[in-house]
Residue, then its C-alpha position, 0 to 999 in steps of 0.5 A: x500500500x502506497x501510504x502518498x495513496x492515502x485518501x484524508x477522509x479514508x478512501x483509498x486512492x490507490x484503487x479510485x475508479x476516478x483515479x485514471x479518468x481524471x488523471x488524478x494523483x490523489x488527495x494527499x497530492x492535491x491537497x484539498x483541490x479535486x478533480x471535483x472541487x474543494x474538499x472540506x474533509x481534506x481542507x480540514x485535514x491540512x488545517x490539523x497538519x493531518x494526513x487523514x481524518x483517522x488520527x482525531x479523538x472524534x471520529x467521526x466528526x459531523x464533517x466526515x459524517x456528511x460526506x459519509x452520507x452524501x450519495x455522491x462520496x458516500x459508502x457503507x463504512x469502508x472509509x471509516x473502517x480504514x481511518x481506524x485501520x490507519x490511525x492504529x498503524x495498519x498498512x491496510x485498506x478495504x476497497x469502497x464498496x466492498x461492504x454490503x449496504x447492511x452493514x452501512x456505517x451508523x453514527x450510533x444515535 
């Protein structure tokens, strides 16, 4: 695992199906400004000096929980599943959309 890959709100951009389609080098390389536009989750990662949203006591915070649930960024907890993967030292990923619906993150209300 590539760790310049790395996505700040826990995708892992190594394997972005928008990786190739857009020429993009990732998140970490970027630096908050997307293929797509800003993004708040990465603004707010190098705001912190932080590399992905996983090194935070509050995870997820109500950033990552909007992008969590946006149709378009969202997925089922792999991101979340990855953050905490990464933040214990882990040289892992779970591609998005591996997880069933079923098994969708919830923030625990």
């Amino acid at each position: 695992m590539d760790k310049e890959q790395i996505g700040m709100c826990g995708a892992y951009c190594g394997v972005c199906d928008w990786k190739e389609k857009t020429n993009c080098p990732g998140c970490q390389a970027r630096k908050g400004d997307m293929f797509w536009g800003k993004c708040a989750v990465a603004t707010c990662c190098l705001d912190k000096g932080t590399n992905h949203c996983g090194r935070w006591e509050q995870l997820p915070c109500g950033t990552l929980k909007e992008f969590f649930n946006n149709p378009e960024h969202g997925d089922n907890g792999e991101r979340l599943a990855n953050l905490k993967a990464w933040a214990n030292g882990e040289d892992k990923f779970i591609k998005i959309g591996e997880f069933d619906s079923k098994d969708s993150y919830t923030d625990g209300d």
